[in-house]
C-alpha positions as CSV (number, residue, x, y, z in Angstrom):
1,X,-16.6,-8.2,20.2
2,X,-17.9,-4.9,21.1
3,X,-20.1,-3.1,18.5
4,X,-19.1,0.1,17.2
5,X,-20.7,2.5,14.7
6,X,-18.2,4.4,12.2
7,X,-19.5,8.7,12.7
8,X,-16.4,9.4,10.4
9,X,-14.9,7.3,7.8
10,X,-11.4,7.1,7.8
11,X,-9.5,8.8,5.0
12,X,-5.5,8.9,5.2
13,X,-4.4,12.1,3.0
14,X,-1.2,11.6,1.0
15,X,1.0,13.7,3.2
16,X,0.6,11.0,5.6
17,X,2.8,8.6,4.3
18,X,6.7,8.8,4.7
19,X,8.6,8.3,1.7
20,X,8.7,4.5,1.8
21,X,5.0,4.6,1.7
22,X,4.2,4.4,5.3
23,X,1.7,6.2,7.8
24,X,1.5,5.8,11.7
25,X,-1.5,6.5,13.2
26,X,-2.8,7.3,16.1
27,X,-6.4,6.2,17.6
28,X,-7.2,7.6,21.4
29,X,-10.0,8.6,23.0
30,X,-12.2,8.4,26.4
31,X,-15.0,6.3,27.7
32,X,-18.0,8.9,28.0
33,X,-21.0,7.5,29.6
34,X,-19.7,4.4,29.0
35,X,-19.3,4.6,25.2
36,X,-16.3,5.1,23.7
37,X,-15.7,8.0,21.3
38,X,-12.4,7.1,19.5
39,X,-10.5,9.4,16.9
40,X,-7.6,8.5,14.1
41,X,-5.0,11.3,13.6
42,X,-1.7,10.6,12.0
43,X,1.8,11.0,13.5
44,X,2.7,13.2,10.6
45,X,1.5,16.7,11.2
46,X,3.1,19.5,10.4
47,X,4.7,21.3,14.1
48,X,2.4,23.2,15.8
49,X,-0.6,22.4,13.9
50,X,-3.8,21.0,15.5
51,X,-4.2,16.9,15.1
52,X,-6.2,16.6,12.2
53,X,-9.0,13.9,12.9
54,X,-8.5,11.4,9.9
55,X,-11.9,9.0,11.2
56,X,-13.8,8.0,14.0
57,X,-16.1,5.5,16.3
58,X,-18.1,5.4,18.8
59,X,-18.5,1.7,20.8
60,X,-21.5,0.3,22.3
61,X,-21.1,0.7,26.5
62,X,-18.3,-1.2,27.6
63,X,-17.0,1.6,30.8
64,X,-13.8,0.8,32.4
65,X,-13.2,-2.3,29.8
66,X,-10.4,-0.4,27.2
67,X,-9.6,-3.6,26.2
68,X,-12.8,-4.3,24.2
69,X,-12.5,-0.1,23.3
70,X,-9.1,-1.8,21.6
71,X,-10.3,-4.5,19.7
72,X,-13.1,-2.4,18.2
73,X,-10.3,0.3,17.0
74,X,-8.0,-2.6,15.3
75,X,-11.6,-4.0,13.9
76,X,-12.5,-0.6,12.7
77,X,-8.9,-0.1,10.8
78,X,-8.7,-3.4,9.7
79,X,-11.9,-2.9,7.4
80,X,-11.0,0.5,6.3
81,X,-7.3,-0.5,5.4
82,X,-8.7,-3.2,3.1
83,X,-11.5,-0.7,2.1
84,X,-8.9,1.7,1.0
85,X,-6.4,-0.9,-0.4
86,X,-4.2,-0.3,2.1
87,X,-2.0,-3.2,4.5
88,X,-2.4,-3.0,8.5
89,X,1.2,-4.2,9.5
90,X,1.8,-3.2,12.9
91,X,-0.6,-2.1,15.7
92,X,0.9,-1.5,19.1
93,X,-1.6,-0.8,22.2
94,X,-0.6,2.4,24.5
95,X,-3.1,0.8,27.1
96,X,-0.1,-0.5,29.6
97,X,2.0,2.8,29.7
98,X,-1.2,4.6,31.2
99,X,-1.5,4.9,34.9
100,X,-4.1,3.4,36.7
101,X,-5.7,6.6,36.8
102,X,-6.3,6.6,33.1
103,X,-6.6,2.7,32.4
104,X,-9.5,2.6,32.8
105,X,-11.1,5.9,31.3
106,X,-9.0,6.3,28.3
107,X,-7.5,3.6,25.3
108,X,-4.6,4.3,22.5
109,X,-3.5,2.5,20.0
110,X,-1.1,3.0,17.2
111,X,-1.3,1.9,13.9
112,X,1.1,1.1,11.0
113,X,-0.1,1.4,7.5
114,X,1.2,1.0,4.1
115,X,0.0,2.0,0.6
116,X,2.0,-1.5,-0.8
């Protein structure tokens, strides 16, 4: 697996999570001289407002592979949801609705997350 090192821990503020206890997050971001520097918003944000970066990464070189870009994101959030007592219980990758201009320069995933 690719490394990765965490330059913000992820924190999920309360207003994140829908009623039943749920948050949707998103995690995007480009490959920059071949690293990639990957950033967790939520889906939740008020209209308007600017995305609210909830945590990020930044991978070891791996240019034009957004697969391994991927794997490190769902590593990432799978250590931080049990860190935070929280359950990872969907996590969808964006990577195949991209273009081939952007396949290989850019990865997305989302992320579903409960408190329960």
């Amino acid at each position: 697996m690719l490394g990765y090192t965490v330059t913000k821990a992820l924190t999920i503020p309360p207003e994140a999570f829908d009623e039943n206890g749920i948050a949707t997050l998103v995690v995007n971001g480009p490959v920059a001289v071949g690293e990639w520097a990957l950033a967790a918003g939520s889906t939740h944000e008020p209209p308007g407002g600017a995305l609210t970066v909830l945590g990020s990464i930044v991978t070891e070189p791996a240019p034009g592979r957004p697969d391994l870009a991927a794997e490190a994101a769902q590593d990432w959030i799978e250590k931080e949801c049990e860190r935070l007592g929280l359950s990872l219980i969907h996590v969808e990758n964006l990577h195949p609705h991209y273009g081939p201009a952007e396949t290989a320069a850019f990865a997305a995933l989302v992320f579903t997350i409960a408190r329960w």
